[in-house]
N, C-alpha and C positions, 0 to 999 in steps of 0.2 A: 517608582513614579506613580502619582495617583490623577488620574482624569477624572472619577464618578463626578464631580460638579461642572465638569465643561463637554457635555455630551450633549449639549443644546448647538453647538458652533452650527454655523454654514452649510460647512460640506458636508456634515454630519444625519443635520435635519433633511438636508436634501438627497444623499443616499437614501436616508431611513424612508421619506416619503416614498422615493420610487420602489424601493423592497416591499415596503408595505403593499403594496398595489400588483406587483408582481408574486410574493410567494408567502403575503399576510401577515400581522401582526406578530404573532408565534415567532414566524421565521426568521421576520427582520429584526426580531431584540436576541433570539438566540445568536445571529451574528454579531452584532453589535457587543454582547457578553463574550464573545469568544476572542473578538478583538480589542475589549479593553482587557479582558485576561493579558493578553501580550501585550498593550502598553503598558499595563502596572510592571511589566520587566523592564523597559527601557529606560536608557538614562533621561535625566530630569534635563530638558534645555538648559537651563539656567546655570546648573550645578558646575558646568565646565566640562570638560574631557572626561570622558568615562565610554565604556561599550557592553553589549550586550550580544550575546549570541543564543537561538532557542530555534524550534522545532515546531511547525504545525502538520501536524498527521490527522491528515482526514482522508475520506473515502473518494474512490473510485465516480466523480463526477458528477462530487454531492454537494458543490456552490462553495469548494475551496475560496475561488476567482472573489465571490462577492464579498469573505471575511479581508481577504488582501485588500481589497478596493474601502474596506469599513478603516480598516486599519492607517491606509493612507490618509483617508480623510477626516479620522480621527487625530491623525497626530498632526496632520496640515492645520486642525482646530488650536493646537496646543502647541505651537511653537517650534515645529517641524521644519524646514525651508528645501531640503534636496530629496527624493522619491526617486530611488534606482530599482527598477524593475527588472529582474534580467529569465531570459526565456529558453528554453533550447533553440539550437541551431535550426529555425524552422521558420521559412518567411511565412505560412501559412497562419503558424502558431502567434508569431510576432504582430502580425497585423489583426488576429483576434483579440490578443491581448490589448493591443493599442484601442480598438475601437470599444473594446468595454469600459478599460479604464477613462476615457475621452467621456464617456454619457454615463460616471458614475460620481464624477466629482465639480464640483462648482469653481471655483478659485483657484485650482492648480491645474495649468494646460501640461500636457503629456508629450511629448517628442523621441524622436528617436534621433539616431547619431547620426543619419545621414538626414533629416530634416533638420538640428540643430546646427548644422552647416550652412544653412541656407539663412539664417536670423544675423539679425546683427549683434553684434557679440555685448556693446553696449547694452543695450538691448536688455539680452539675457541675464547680466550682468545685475542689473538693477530687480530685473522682475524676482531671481532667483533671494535677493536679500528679503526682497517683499512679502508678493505672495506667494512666491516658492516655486519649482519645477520637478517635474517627473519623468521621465528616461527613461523608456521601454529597450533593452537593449539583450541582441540576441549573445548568447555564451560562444563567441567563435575569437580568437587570436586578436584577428581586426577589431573587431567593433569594442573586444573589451580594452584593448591597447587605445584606441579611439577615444573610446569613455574617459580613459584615466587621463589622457590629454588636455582632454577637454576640461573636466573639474578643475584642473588645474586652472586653465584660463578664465573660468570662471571665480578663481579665489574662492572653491567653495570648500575647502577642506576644513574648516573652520568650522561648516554650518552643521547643526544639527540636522543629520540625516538618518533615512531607513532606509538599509538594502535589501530585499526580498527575491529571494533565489528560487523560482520554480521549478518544480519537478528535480529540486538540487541533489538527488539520490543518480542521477541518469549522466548529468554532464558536468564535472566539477572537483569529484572527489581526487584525490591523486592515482591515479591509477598503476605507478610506480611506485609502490608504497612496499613490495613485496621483494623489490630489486636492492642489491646491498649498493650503496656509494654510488646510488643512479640519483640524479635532481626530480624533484616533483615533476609530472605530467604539465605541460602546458598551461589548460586553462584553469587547472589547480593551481599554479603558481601565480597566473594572474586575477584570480579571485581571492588570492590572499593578500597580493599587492593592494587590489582596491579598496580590501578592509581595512590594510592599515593605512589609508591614504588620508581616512577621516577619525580626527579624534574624536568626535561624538556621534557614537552611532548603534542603532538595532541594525545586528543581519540578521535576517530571519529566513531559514529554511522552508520549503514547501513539499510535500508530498503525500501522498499516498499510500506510497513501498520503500520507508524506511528503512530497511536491512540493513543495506549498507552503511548508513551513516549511523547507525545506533552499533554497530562492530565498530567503531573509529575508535582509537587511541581516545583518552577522557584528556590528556593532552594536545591533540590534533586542532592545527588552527581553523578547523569546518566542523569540532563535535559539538555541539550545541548543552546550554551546562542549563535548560529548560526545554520542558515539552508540553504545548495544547494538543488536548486530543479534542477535535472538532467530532459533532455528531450530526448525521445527517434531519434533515428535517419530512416534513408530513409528506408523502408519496412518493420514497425514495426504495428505486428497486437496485438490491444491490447482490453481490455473486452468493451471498449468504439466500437470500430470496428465490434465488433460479439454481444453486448448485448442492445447499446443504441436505438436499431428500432427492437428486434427479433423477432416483430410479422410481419414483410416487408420481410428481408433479407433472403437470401437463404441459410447460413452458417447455421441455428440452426433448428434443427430440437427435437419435442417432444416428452419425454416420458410418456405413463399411469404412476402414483404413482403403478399401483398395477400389473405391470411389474416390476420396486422395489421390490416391496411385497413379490414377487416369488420366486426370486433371493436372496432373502435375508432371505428367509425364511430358519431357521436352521434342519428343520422337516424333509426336503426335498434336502437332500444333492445329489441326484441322478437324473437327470435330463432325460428323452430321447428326444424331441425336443430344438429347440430353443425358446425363446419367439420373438414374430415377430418385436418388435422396433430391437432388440439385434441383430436378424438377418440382419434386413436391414442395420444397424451400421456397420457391419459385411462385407458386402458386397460393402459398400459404401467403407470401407478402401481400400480392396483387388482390386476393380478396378483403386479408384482415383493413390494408389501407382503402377498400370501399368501404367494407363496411361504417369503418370511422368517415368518411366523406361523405357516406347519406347521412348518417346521424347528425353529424356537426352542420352539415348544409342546412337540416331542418329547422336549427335555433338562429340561425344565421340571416339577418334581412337581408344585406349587402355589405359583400366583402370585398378584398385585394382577391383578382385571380388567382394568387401565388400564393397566398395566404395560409393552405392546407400544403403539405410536402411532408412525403415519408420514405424512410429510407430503408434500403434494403441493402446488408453489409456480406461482401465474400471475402474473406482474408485465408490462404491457405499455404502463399510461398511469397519470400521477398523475391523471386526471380520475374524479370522485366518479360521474356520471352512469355511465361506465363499469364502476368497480370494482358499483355495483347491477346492472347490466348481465350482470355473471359472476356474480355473487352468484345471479342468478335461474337462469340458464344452470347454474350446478353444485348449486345445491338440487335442478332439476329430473330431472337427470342420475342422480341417486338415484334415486327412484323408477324412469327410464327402465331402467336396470340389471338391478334387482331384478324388475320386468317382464319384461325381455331375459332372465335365468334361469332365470324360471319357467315361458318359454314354450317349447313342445316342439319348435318349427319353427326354421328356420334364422335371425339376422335380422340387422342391418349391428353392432350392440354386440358379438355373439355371435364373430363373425369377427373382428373387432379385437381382444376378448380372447386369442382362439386363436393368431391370428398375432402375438399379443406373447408368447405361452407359449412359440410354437414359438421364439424369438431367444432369450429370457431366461433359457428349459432349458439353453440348450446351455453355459451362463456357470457352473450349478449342480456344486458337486459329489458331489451326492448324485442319483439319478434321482427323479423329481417324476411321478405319475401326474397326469394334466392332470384327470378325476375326482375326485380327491380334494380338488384345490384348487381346482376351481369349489366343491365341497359347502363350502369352508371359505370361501369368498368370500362367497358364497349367506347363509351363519350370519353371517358379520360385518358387510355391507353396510350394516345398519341403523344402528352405530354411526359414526357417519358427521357428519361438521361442516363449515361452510364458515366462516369468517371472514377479515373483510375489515382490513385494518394501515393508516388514511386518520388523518387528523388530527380529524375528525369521529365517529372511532368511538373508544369508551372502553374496546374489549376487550382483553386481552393472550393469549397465545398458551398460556399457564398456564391460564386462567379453560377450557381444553376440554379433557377425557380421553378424548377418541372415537379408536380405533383407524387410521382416515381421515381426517386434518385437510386440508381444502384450505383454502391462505391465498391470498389475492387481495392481492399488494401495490401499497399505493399510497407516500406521502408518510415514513409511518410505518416503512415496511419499511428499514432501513438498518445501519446501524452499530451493532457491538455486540449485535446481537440473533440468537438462537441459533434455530435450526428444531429441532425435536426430527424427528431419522431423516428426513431428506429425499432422496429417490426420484428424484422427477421434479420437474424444472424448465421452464418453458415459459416463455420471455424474451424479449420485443418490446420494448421497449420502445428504441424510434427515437428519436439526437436529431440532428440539421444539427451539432450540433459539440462531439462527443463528448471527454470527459475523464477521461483516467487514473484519476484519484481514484476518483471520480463511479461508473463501470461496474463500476470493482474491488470498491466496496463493496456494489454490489447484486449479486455473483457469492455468495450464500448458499446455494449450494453444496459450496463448501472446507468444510471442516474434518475430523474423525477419524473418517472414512465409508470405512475400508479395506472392515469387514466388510459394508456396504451396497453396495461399488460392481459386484458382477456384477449387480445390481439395477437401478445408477439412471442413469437417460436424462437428458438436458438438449438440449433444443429451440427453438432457436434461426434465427434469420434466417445466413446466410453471412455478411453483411458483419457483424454481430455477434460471430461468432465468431474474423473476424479481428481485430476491435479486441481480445479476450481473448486471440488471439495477440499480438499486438506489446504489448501491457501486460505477459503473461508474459513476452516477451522483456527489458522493460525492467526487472521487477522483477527477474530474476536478473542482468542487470549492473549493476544499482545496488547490489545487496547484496554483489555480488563486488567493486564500488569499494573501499565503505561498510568490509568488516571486512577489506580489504588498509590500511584508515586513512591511503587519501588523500582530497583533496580532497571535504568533504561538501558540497560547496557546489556541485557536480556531476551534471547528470542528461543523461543518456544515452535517449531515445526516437524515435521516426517523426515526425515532427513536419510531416508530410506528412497524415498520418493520423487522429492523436490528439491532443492537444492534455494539457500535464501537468496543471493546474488551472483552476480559473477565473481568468479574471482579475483583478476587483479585489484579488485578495490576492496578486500577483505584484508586486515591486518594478518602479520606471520603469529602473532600471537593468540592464536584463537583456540581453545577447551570447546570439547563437547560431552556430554554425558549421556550417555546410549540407554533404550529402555533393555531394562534386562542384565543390566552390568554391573557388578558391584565396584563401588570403593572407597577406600581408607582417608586418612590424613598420613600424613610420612611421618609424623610425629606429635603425640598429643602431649599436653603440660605436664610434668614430675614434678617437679622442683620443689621444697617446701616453700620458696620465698611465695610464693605466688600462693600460697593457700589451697595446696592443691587437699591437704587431707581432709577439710570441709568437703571439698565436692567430691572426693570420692565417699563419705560418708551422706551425703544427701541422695547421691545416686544410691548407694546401697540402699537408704530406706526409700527411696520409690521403685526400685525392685523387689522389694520385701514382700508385693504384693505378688508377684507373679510367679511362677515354677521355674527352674534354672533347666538348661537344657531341652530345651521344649519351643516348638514354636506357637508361640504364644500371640490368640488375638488382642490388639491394642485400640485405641482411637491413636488414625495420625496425628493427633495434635499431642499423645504422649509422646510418639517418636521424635516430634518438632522440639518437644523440652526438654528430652533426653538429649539430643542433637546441639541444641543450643545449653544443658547444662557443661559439656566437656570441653574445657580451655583446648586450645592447641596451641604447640609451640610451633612448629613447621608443616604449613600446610599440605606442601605436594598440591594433589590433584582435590586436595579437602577443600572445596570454596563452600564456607558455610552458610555464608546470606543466598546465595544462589541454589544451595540446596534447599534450604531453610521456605523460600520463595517458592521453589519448584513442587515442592510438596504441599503449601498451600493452595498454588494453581491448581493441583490437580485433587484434592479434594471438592475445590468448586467448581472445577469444570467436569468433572468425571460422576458429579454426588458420588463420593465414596468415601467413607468416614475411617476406613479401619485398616491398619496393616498387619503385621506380625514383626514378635519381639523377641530373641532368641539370645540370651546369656549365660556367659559361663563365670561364676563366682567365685568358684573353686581358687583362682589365680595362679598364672601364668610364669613362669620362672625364665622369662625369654630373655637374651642378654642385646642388649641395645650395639646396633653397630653405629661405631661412632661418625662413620660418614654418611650412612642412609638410613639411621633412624630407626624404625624398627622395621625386620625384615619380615616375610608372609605369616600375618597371624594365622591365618585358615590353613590348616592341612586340606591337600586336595579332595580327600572323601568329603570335607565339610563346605570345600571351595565348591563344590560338583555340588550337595546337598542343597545349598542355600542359592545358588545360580539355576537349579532345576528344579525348586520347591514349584507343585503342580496348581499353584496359584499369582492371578498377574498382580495381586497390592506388592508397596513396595515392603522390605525386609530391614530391620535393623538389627545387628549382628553387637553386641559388647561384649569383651574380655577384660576382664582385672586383671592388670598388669603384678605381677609380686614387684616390690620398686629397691631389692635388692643391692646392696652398694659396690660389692663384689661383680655383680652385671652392669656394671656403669649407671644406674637408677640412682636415684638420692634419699633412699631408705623409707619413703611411703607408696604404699600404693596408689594404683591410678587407671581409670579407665580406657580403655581404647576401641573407639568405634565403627565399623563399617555397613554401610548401606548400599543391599541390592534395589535397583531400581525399580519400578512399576513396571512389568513388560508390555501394559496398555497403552502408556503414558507416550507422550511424544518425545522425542530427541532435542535435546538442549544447547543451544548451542551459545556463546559469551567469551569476552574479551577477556581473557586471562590479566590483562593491564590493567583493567578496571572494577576488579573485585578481588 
């Protein structure tokens, strides 16, 4: 489906002006380009019944929302009539979604399932053929049983629509996929139903942490058979920015585990001091947000009071008892403050501010008399809020204008949800087996915090911050995979470390390839039909050049063509695009050009079992030699087969390969079903 001539529509121009004006020229045609990418996927109105399924993977709260919103109103331009928007179970989330998409588009009004109750059905009826309607509708039982109801009544099954599945990695996938003779999960079952409900349709996935849905079956009706990978645009801070050096950089600052411990402790619900990282966290917020509130006042003739707000984030347990815990602890901290400034004498508040002035100046580029922004600290203290993000509490982050927001997250803090100007981050939260996804999504720190970041700290445990390292490592090789458009069925992480998802939404058939492992194919090509004595004679002369029995340096890219010269008949464990890939990533991501080559020409007189192929080419001395060679490239291992007719061979010779892995390299992990 082609749009490039109808990017002038309505709703189109009318996003693009308001992007323009909020995040510039640049930014608003890079979304605009990322959202005609996905309609040139979708079906053609016109053409009749057809569908489409695809994948946008962008960053951690780097204007996903705005390519979703480009894309509606691009396809509203072209022929579009139904816009199902579906969100996690989260009225917080539900209702942000609702008011963005509401003030991003012209011509198509927005509802949700329990407002679309309240219209006349008439009504809806006619507008939906017209100028078309959009459904904000949360992932829960009801509302999507609701939905499918409803289109019905609508007669809109007919219409060309887009479904856009947010954060569709988190709620959605079948989460019983791993169980024999068990039914799909729930609202896996009923987001399959609503796909098939409409014969002309884009669903389109949404996320950040992919993992799980890029393991999906390439037959599963939620794998997506396209992927955009979205880039973030100019002043986007993201866990690559604050995690990939934090033992260098000045943003991250660490916590003791048994400052945690404290805090988290439920024995001790009642606090009289601070603990000292907490406090300095504490301090570090309340300054860096003066700081930015004299500076910005200065250019400022007359604003909205509420206009300046920053936020200060504690997330360390989903336990309720706790999150009251802080709740008391930072109401209290207020007053103690506003005390601490009033009093003439020296005192431990007064010192933690000062010693976060003296760090946080030096970041400044204007000079900051430390007087003036105590005075200005002093005036604003009072405006001041704590709320807490649990399943239990009904507030959203909207319902506070207080200049100082401290949010305590618990259950509710996640996906999709924006912090306005957030500073300081203070992040505990420990699990025994941590997951990519999971950690990524509570980093609500990323996003378009250029002009905040000589300001804002993020306080952390060490081993925390290395799990935000290796997830940064992995998300820039998986995006590097993803838009070279190989294999998406490919993930690349520590797998020592971090773990990619949960698992019940991880298929049974899932291969991994360990750094440091060797291995084989179960059986590579004999046969003459197949031509096999050509390629063991090309392989011979591109050996010709090197010494047999020797580990020999190569360029990986001879290993790649050696690898990619030898047919195989039965793979086993040999997945060769995925090796193939694997050792091209790791040349570009590692800069390292060269492995080692080690063959034996002599040929081999092994007699072929006729149910497994061929049984351990490597004697253990040589198993042990090339799995403990005292270098980390990877190793390609060849034997000449003798192709003896008496050994079940078919009278030519023929090579057989195996590759020890890089022991630098990361852990590989891929759908055995889709390669």
């Amino acid at each position: 489906m082609e749009f490039q001539s109808l990017q002038n529509g309505i709703n189109v121009s009318y996003l693009l002006e308001d992007l323009t004006e909020e995040i510039g020229e640049k930014g608003a045609a890079t979304v605009l380009r990322h959202a005609q990418n996905i309609l040139d996927k979708a079906p053609e109105p016109k053409l009749g019944p057809n569908q489409s399924l695809g994948l946008l993977y962008g960053l951690i709260q780097s204007g996903k929302t705005n390519i979703i919103n480009m894309i509606i109103s691009l396809a509203a331009d072209n022929g579009y009539k139904l816009f199902i928007l579906l969100t996690d179970n989260n009225n917080a989330l539900q209702k942000q979604t609702y008011d963005r998409l509401h003030d991003s588009i012209e011509t198509v009004f927005p509802y949700t399932i329990s407002s679309l109750k309240k219209e006349s059905l008439n009504m809806l009826q006619a507008v939906v053929q017209n100028e078309g309607i959009a459904i904000v509708c949360k992932k829960n039982v009801s509302d999507l049983q609701g939905l499918i109801e409803y289109i019905k009544l609508l007669n809109a099954q007919n219409l060309p629509t887009i479904i856009i599945d947010d954060e569709a990695d988190v709620v959605g996938l079948n989460t019983n996929q791993r169980l024999e003779n068990t039914s799909p999960s729930s609202i896996n079952k009923y987001l399959v139903n609503l796909k098939s409900t409409f014969l002309l349709h884009l669903y389109l996935q949404v996320t950040a942490t992919p993992q799980a849905i890029l393991l999906q079956d390439n037959g599963n009706e939620l794998s997506p058979s396209f992927i955009e990978v979205s880039e973030a645009g100019d002043g986007y801070v993201g866990i690559d920015t604050l995690f990939s050096d934090h033992k260098k950089n000045e943003y991250v600052k660490y916590i003791n585990s048994k400052e945690i411990d404290i805090l988290t402790d439920e024995t001790n619900l009642f606090m009289d001091g601070y603990p000292e990282t907490l406090l300095e966290a504490l301090c570090y917020f309340l300054i860096g947000a003066s700081i930015k509130i004299t500076k910005e006042e200065r250019f400022r003739r007359r604003r909205s009071k509420n206009e300046l707000q920053f936020s200060f984030l504690i997330h360390i347990s989903p336990l309720q008892t706790i999150h009251e815990k802080l709740n008391s602890l930072l109401l209290r901290f207020k007053s103690d403050v506003y005390e601490a400034l009033s009093d003439t004498t020296d005192n431990e508040i007064k010192s933690k501010l000062h010693a976060a002035f003296l760090e946080l100046s030096q970041f400044s580029d204007e000079k900051i008399h430390y007087p003036d922004l105590i005075a200005t600290l002093k005036r604003y203290v009072k405006d001041y809020d704590v709320k807490m993000l649990n399943s239990s509490s009904e507030t959203t982050l909207t319902d506070s204008k207080a200049k100082f927001l401290f949010i305590i997250g618990g259950n509710k803090l996640g996906r999709g949800l924006t912090i306005p100007r957030l500073l300081t981050t203070y992040y505990g939260r420990y699990t025994s087996a941590p997951k990519i996804d999971t950690i990524s999504q509570h980093a609500r720190m990323c996003g378009y915090r250029e002009k905040d970041l000589d300001v804002t700290r993020v306080f952390v445990t060490e081993e925390i911050a290395d799990w935000l390292r290796v997830i940064s490592d992995h998300d820039k090789a998986q995006r590097k995979i993803l838009k070279k458009k190989e294999s998406h069925k490919v993930l690349y992480f520590d797998y020592n470390k971090i773990d990619p998802t949960r698992p019940a939404v991880i298929p049974n058939f899932v291969g991994v390839y360990s750094t440091g492992q060797i291995y084989m194919p179960k059986l590579p090509q004999y046969e003459k039909v197949n031509g096999i004595q050509t390629v063991t004679s090309n392989i011979d002369t591109e050996l010709s050049n090197y010494c047999q029995e020797s580990f020999e340096v190569v360029d990986i890219k001879t290993i790649i063509k050696l690898i990619e010269l030898i047919p195989i008949k039965e793979e086993g464990s040999w997945k060769k695009d995925v090796i193939v890939s694997y050792l091209d990533w790791y040349v570009n991501h590692y800069n390292k050009q060269q492995g080692y080559l080690f063959y034996n020409i002599k040929g081999s007189k092994i007699t072929r079992n006729l149910n497994r192929g061929i049984p351990s080419l490597l004697s253990e001395q040589m198993y042990a030699k090339v799995k403990n060679f005292n270098d980390s490239a990877p190793i390609l291992v060849l034997y000449k087969i003798i192709g003896l007719k008496e050994k079940h061979w078919d009278g030519v010779d023929f090579w057989m390969p195996a590759l020890r892995f890089p022991t630098d390299g990361m852990h590989l992990l891929f759908n055995l079903n889709n390669v």
